[in-house]
VMD Tcl script that draws the C-alpha trace (Angstrom):
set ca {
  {8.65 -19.74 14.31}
  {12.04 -18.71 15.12}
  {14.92 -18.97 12.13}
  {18.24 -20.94 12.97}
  {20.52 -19.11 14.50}
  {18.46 -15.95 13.97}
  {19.51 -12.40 15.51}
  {17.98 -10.91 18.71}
  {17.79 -7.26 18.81}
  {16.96 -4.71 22.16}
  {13.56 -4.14 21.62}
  {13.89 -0.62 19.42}
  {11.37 0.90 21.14}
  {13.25 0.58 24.80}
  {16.03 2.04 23.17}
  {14.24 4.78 21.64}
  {12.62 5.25 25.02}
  {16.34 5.15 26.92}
  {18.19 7.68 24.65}
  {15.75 10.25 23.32}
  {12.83 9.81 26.82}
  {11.42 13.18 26.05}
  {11.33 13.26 22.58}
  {8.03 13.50 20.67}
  {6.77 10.12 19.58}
  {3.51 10.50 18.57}
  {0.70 12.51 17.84}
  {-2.97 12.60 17.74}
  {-4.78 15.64 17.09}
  {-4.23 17.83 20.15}
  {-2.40 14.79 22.28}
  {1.32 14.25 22.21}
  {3.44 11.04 23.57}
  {7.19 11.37 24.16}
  {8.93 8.11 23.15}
  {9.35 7.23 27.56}
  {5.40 7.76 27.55}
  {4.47 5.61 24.58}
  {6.43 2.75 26.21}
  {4.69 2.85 29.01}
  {1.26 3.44 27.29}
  {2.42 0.47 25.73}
  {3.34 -1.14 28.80}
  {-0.26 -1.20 29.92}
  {-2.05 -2.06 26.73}
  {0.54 -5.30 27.32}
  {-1.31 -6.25 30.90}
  {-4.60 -5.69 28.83}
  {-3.99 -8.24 25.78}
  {-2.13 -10.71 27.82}
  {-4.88 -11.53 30.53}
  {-7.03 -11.89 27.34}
  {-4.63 -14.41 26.05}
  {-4.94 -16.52 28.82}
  {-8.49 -17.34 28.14}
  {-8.36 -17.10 24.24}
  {-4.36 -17.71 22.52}
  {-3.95 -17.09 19.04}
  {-3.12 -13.83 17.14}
  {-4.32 -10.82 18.37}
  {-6.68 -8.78 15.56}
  {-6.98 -5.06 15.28}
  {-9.92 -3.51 14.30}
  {-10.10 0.18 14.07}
  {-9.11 3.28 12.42}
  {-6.26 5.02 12.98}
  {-5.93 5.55 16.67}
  {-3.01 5.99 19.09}
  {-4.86 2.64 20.72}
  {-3.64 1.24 17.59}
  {-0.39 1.89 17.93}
  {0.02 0.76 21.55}
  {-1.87 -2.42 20.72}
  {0.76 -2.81 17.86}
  {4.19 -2.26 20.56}
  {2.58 -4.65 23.05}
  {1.86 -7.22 20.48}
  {5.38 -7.00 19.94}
  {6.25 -7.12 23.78}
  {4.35 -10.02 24.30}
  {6.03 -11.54 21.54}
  {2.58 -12.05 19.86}
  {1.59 -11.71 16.26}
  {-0.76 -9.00 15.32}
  {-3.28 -8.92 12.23}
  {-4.51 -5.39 11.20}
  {-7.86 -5.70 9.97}
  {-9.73 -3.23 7.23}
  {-12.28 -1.95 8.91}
  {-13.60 -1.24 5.47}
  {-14.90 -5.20 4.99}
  {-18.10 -6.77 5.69}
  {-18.80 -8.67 8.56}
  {-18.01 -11.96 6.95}
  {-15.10 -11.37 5.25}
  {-13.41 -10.51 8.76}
  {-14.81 -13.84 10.36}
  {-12.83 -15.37 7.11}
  {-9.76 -13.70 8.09}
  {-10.36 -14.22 11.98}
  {-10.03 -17.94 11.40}
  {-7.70 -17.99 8.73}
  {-5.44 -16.13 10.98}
  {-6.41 -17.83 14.18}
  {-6.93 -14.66 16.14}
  {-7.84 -15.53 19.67}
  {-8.42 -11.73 20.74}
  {-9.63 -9.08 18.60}
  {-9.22 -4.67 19.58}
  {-11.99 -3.49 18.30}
  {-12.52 0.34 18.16}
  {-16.39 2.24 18.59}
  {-16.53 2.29 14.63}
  {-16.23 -1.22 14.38}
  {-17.67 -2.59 16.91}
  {-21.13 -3.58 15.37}
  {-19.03 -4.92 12.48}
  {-16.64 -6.83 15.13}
  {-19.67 -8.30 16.88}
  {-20.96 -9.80 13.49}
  {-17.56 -11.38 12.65}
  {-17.36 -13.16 16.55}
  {-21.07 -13.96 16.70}
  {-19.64 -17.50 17.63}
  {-17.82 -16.88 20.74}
  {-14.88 -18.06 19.82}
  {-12.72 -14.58 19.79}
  {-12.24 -12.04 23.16}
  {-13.20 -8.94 22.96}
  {-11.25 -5.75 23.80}
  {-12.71 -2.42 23.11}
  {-10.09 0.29 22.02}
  {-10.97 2.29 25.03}
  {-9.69 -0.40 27.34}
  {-6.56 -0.13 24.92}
  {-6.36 3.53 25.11}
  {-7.24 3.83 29.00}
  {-4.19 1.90 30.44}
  {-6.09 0.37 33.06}
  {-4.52 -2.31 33.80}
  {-2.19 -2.56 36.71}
  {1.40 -3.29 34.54}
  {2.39 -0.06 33.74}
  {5.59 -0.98 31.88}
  {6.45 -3.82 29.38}
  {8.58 -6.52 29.93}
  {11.85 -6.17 31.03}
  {14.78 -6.85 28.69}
  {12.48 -8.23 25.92}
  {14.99 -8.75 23.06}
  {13.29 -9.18 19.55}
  {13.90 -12.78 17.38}
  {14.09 -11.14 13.72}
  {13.21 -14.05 12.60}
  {10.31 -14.46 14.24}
  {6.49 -13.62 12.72}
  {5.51 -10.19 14.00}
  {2.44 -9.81 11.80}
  {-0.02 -11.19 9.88}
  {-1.34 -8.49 6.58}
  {-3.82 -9.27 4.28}
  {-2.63 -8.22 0.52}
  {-5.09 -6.71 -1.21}
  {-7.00 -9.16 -2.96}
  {-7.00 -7.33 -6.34}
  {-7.43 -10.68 -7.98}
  {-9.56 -12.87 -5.44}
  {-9.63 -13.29 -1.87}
  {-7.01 -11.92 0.09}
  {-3.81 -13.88 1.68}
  {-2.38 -13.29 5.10}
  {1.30 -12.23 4.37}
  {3.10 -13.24 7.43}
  {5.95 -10.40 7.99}
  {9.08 -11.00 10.41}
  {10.83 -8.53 12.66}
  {13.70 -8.59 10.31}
  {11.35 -7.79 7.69}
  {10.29 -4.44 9.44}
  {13.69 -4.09 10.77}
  {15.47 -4.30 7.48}
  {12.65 -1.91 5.81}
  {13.31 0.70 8.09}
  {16.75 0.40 7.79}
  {16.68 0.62 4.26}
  {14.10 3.57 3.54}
  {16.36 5.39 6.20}
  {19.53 5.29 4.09}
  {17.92 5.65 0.47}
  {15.74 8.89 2.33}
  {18.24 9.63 4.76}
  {17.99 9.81 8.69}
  {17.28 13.29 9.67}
  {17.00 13.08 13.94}
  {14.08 16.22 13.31}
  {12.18 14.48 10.87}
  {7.91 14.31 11.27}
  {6.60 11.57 9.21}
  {2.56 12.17 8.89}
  {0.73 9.16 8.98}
  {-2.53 9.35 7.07}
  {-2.63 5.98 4.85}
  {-4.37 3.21 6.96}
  {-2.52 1.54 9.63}
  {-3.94 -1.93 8.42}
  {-1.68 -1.40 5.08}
  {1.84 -2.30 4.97}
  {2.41 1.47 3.59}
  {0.99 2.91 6.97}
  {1.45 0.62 8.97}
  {5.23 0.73 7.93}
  {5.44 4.21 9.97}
  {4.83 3.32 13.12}
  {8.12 0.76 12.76}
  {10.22 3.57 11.01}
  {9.89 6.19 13.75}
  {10.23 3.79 16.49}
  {13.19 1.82 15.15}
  {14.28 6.03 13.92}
  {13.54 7.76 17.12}
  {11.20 9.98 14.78}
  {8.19 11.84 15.41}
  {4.76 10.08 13.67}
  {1.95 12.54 13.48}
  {-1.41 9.91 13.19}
  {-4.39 11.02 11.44}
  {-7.67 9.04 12.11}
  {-8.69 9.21 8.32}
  {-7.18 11.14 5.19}
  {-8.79 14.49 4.58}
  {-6.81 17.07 2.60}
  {-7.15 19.83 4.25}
  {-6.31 18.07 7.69}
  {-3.17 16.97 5.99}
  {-1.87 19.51 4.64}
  {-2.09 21.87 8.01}
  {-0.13 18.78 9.44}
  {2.67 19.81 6.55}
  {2.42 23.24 7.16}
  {2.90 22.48 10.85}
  {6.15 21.17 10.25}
  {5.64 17.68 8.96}
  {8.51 16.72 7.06}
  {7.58 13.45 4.80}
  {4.41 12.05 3.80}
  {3.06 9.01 2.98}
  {0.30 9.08 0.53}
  {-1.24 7.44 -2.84}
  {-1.97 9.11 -5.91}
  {-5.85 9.53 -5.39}
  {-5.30 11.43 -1.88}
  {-2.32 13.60 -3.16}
  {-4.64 14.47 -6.50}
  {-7.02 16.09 -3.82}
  {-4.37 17.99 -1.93}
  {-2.90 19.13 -5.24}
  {-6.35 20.59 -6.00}
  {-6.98 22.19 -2.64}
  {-3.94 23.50 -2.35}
  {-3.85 24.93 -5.86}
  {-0.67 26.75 -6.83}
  {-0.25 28.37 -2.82}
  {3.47 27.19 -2.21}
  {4.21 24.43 0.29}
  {6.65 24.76 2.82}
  {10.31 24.02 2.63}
  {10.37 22.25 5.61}
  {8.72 18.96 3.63}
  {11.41 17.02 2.06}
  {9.76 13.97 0.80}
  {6.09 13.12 -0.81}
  {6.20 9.46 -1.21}
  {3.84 8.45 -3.61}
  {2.70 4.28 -3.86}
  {-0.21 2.31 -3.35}
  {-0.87 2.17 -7.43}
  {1.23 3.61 -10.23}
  {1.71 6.91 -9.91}
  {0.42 8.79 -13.29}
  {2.97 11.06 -14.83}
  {0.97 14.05 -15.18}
  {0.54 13.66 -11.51}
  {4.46 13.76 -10.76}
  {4.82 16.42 -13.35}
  {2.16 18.74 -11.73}
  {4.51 18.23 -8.53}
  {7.27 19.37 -10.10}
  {5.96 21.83 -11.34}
  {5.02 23.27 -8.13}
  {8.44 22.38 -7.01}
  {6.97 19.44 -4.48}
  {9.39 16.79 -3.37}
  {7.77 13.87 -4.79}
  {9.16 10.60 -4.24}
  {6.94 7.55 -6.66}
  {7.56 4.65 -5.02}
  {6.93 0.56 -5.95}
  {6.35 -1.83 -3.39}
  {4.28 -4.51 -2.36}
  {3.08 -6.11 1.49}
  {5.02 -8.97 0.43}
  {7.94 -6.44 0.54}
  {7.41 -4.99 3.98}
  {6.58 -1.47 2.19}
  {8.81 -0.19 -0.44}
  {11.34 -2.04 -3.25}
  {12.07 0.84 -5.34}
  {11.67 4.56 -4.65}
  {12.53 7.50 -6.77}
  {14.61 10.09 -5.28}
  {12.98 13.79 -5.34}
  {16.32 14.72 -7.04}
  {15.97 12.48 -9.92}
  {12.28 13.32 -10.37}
  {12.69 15.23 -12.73}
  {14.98 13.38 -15.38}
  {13.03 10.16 -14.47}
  {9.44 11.17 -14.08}
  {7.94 7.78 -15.22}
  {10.05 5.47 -13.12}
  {9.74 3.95 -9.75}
  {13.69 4.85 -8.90}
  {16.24 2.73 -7.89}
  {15.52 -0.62 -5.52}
  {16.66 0.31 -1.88}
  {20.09 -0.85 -0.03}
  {19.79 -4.58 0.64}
  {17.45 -5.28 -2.13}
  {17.91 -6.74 -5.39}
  {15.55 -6.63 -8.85}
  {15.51 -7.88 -11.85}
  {12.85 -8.37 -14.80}
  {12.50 -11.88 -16.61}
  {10.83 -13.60 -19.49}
  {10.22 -17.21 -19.56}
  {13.71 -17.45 -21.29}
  {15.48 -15.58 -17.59}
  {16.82 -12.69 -17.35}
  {15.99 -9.73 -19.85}
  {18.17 -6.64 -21.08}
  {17.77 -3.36 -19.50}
  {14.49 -1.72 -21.22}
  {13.07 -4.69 -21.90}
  {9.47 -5.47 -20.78}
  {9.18 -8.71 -18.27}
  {8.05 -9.38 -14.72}
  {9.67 -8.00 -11.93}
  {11.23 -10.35 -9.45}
  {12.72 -9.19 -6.19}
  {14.88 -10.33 -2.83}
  {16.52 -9.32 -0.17}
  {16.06 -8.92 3.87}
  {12.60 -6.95 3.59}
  {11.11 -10.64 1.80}
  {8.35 -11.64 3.56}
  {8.20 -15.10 5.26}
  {5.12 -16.64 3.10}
  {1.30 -16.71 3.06}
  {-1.03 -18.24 5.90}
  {-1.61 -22.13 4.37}
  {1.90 -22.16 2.67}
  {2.35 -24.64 5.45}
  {5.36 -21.95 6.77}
  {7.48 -22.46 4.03}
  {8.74 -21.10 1.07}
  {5.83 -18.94 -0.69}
  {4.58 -20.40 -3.87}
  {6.00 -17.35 -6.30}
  {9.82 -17.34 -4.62}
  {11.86 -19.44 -6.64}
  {15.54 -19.71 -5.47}
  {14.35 -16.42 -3.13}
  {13.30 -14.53 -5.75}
  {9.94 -13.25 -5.12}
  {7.58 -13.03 -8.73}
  {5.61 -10.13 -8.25}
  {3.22 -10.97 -11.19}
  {3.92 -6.75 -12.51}
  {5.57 -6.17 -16.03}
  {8.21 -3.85 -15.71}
  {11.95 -2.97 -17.22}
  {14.76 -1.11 -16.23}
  {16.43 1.39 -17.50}
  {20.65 1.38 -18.69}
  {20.59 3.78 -15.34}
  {19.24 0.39 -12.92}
  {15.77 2.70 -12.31}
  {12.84 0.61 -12.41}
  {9.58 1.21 -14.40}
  {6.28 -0.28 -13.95}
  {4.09 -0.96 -16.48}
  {1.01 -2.90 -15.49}
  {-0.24 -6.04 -13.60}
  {0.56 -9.41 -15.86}
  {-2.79 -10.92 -14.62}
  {-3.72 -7.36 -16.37}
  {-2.30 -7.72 -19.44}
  {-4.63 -7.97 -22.84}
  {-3.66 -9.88 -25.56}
  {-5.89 -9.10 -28.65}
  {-4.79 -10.91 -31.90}
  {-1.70 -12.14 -30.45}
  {-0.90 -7.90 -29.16}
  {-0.16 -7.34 -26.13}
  {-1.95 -4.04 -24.31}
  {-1.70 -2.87 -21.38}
  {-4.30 -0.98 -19.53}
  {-2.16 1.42 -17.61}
  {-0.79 2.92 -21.15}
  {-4.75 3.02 -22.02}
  {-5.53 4.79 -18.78}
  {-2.24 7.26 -19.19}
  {-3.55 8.47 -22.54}
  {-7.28 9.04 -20.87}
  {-6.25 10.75 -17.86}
  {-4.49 13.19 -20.29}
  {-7.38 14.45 -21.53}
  {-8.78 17.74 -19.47}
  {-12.48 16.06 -18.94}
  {-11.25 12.90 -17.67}
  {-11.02 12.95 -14.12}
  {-9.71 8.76 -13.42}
  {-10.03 6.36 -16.27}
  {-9.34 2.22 -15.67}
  {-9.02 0.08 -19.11}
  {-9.98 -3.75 -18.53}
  {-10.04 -6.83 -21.64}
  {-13.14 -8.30 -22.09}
  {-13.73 -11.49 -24.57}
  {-13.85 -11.60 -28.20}
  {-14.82 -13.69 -30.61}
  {-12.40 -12.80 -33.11}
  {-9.53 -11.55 -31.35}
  {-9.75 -13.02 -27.69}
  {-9.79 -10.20 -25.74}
  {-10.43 -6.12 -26.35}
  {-10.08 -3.10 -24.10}
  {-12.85 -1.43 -22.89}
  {-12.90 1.65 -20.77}
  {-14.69 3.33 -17.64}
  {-14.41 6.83 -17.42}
  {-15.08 9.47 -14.99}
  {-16.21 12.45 -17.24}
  {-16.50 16.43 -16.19}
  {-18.87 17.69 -18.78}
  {-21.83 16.61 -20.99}
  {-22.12 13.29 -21.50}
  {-23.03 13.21 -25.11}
  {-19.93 14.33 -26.53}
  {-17.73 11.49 -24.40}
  {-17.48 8.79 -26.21}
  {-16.67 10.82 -29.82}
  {-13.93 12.94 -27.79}
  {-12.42 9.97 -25.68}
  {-11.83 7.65 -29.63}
  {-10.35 10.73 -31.19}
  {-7.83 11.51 -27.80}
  {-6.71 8.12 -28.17}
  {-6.63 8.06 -31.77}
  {-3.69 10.62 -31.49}
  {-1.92 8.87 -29.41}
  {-2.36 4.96 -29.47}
  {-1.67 2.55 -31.87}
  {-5.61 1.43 -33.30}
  {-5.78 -1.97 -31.68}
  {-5.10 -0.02 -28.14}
  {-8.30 2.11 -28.69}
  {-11.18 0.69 -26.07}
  {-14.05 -0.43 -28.05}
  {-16.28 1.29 -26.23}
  {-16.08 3.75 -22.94}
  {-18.62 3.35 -19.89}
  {-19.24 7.03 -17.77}
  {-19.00 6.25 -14.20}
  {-19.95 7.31 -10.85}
  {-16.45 6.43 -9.17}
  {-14.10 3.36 -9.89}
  {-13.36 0.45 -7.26}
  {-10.17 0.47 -5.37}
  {-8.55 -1.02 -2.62}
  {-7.70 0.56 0.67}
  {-4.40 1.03 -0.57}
  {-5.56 3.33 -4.06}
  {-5.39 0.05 -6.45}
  {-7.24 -0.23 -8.73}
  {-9.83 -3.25 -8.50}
  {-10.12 -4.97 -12.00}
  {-11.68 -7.78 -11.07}
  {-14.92 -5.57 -9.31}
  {-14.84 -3.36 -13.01}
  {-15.30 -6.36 -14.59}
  {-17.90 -7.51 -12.33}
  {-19.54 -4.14 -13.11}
  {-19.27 -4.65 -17.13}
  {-20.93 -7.93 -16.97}
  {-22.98 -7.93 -14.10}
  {-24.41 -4.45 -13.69}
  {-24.89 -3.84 -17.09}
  {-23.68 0.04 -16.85}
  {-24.72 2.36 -19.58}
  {-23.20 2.00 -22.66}
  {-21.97 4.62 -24.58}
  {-22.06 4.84 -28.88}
  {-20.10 1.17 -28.63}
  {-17.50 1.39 -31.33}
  {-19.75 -0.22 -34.14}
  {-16.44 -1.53 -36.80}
  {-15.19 -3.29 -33.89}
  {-11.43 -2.78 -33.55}
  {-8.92 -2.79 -36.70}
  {-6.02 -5.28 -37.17}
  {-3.30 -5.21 -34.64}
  {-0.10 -3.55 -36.58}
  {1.65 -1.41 -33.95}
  {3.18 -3.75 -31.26}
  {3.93 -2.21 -28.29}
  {7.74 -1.27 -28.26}
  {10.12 -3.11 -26.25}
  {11.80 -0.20 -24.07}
}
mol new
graphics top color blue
foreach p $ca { graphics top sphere $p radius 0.5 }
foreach p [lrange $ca 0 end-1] q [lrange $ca 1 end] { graphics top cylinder $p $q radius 0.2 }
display resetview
């Protein structure tokens, strides 16, 4: 749906393809693409989709891991003028024939690894089928994409499915002016350098990797695409000269820890850490190790980043998010409006990089933008500096005898402790005080001892109604493709699988008297 009197842009990628032909674009393992030959493997992955069109219209799916097939499905889906839905490959079978219909996706890519799973979700007929080799094998006889093609920024470019942290996932529909305007933006908070090699190792079916693809081509930058995170993989691609990286705090833990205290190179200017809140012992073990790290806060319904912290205020603002980026506005409010800086509310955004609703918000207005200010549903505050701090989900939030607690303090103070390796804090009901924290751990050491060691670590540094009543040892914790973590499956797991208790707190948890400060 085009906007009135919207702007129409060359399409970047021509121009990228017209002033830097030879330049590297992309690459895969031991394959390169200059920008000249990425159009054109573009170009024929256009003939491909659009003779599939014919037969089936609708939005054209993408099911696969990260593969250059990807990306030239993703360039001729904007040739064609054609919204694309990136699909996680890490669903079930039914949850992707939800999304096929929700999004009315008339042809689906579908790579080897997900084929079996594709086939289950189009058992009814209703969706054509390309196979990613067809994608990647240019056969068709259109060797270059359309001529001239300018792009509507106000048109819908894509179709993303949040994360559905909190139920089933919604189809954020994202404009051209929303990736436009992000790339823009992240490339005058980062800066442009014309040598810069972003690697690509998040999912391309996330707005955080999928974000990439749109910075270097909009940039003229070099993506390096990994099929699948591994840490040692990655950080070769660093030591080959990548120069930012996109990654969340789970995958950089494991690079940290491979990489032990071996420097890296000075050619890598930015670590940009997002997906979940960052922990600070996390950002602290980068600095120590004098690693640009970058925490950043942003959402799909923000077209990748709101806030990022600048590696040269890292270290006098090691908790916060940064500042938001050019062209975007925040501010934190209370049911009464607008708070003071370090005060606690939710943080509300707008700007250019807003997204343009969910699928079934009949096209309009999303349901948490009021007067185009988006409500995130995150408690945050900012500081007398304008640097943003997150604090936890609202839908997160525990109120126990009229306290509020939140579980990302809870899991701060757990992760401190040297036998914790993750931690997540969830409220369960209560009788007497409505809700109380609980805990599951993931413990290093004997088992026995847990539960005593974990109540005196927080005992030393929480307030006694913050203490979990009891701690649960586990295996590994649920989180989304994007490193969130998945309260709603923990809770499933409390009540449902009936996990292993361990030595439940048997007082039950003292009277709230140490309200969480108002920063």
């Amino acid at each position: 749906m085009s906007t009135e009197n919207a702007v129409a842009l060359p399409h970047w990628l021509d121009i990228a393809a017209h002033t830097h032909p030879d330049k590297r674009a992309l690459d895969f393992g031991a394959k390169r693409w200059s920008f000249s030959e990425l159009r054109y493997a573009s170009g024929a992955a256009v003939g491909v989709l659009a003779r599939a069109l014919t037969d089936r219209p609708g939005r054209i799916g993408i099911l696969s891991t990260n593969r250059p097939g990807f990306v030239f499905a993703v360039h001729a889906a904007t040739y064609l003028d054609v919204p694309f839905v990136p699909l996680n490959w890490r669903q079930t079978s039914d949850e992707i024939a939800w999304q096929i219909r929700d999004a009315d996706i008339g042809v689906l890519v579908a790579d080897e690894a997900g084929a079996e799973l594709a086939a289950g979700a189009t058992a009814d007929g209703s969706v054509a089928m390309i196979s990613m080799r067809e994608i990647e094998g240019g056969t068709s006889p259109v060797k270059r994409p359309p001529a001239g093609r300018r792009i509507d920024l106000g048109r819908e470019a894509a179709v993303i499915y949040t994360s559905g942290t909190s139920g089933r996932p919604r189809g954020a529909r994202i404009t051209y002016g929303n990736l436009w305007f992000s790339a823009v933006a992240s490339a005058l908070h980062l800066g442009a350098h014309a040598d810069d090699v972003w690697l690509a190792a998040l999912p391309l079916f996330h707005i955080g990797g999928l974000s990439i693809l749109f910075r270097g081509a909009i940039g003229a930058t070099t993506t390096v695409l990994h099929e699948q995170f591994e840490p040692a993989t990655a950080l070769a691609a660093i030591d080959d000269g990548a120069t930012i990286v996109s990654v969340v705090p789970t995958m950089l833990g494991r690079m940290l820890e491979l990489r032990r205290d071996t420097l890296w190179p000075e050619n890598l200017r930015c670590v940009l850490v997002g997906g979940s809140a960052a922990p600070t012992e996390l950002i602290e073990e980068c600095l120590r190790r004098r690693i640009p790290v970058a925490p950043t806060y942003g959402l799909t319904e923000s077209s990748s980043q709101v806030a990022t912290l600048l590696p040269a205020d890292a270290h006098r603002k090691p908790r916060s998010s940064g500042v938001p980026l050019p062209l975007t506005e925040v501010r934190i409010t209370d049911a009464n409006g607008v708070v003071a800086s370090g005060a606690f509310g939710e943080i509300e955004f707008r700007g250019p990089t807003l997204f343009a609703g969910y699928l079934g918000d009949g096209y309009g207005p999303a349901g948490r933008t009021v007067d185009g200010w988006f409500q995130s549903g995150d408690i945050g505050y900012l500081d007398e500096d304008g640097f943003l701090f997150l604090v936890d989900r609202r839908d997160d939030l525990i109120v126990s005898g009229g306290e509020n607690i939140y579980p990302a303090e809870i899991e701060q103070v757990l992760r401190g402790h040297p036998r914790v390796i993750d931690a997540a804090a969830i409220g369960v009901p209560d009788e007497r005080w409505g809700s109380r924290p609980v805990a599951a751990v993931i413990w290093h050491g004997d088992s026995g001892t847990a539960s005593e060691a974990l109540r005196r670590h927080c005992a030393e540094r929480l307030a006694s109604y913050k203490i979990p009543d009891r701690f649960v040892l586990v295996a590994d914790l649920p989180r989304s493709a994007s490193g969130k973590l998945r309260r709603r499956a923990l809770r499933e797991k409390f009540f449902i699988d009936e996990p292993d208790l361990i030595d439940p707190n048997p007082s039950g948890p003292s009277r709230p008297e140490d309200p969480l400060p108002q920063q």
